[in-house]
N, C-alpha and C positions, 0 to 999 in steps of 0.2 A: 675793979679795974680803976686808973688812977686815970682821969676825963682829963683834966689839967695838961698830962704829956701828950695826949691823944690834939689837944686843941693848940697845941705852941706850937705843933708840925705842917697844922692846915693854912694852905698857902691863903691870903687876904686878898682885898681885888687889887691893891697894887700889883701884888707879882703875878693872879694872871695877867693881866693886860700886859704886863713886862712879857710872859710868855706866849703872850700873843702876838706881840710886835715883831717877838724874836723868831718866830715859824712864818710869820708871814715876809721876813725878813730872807728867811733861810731859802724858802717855797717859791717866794711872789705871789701875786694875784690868781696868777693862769692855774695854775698848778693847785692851790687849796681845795677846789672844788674836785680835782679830782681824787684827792689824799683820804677828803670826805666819804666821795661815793666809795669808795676802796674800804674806808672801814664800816660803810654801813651792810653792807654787802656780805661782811665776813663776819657782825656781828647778826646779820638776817640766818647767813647759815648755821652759825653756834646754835643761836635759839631752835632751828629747826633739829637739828641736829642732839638738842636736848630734851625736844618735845618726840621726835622717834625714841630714842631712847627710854623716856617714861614709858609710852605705848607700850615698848615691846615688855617690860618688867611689867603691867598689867595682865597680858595676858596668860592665861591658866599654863603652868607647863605641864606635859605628860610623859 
């Protein structure tokens, strides 16, 4: 795999912060906290959601 194409794509901390300016620009204040808990939320239930999943392919089927 060629690392080099992989590394000219990854954004640097200029352009986050550029993309940070521009969400908090887009959002405001009030609103980021809630965009937050809205994706930790959805990424709490994937995980859970992933870990039944394993469960159930553990157990013996008959």
């Amino acid at each position: 795999m060629n690392y080099h194409i992989i590394a000219a794509w990854a954004p640097g901390a200029f352009e986050i912060i550029i993309i940070l300016v521009v969400i908090l620009l887009l959002f405001g204040g009030r609103k980021i906290p809630e965009l937050m808990r809205g994706i930790g939320k959805g990424i709490k239930e994937f995980k859970e959601g992933v870990k039944d999943d394993e469960k159930d392919d553990d157990r013996p089927k008959s």
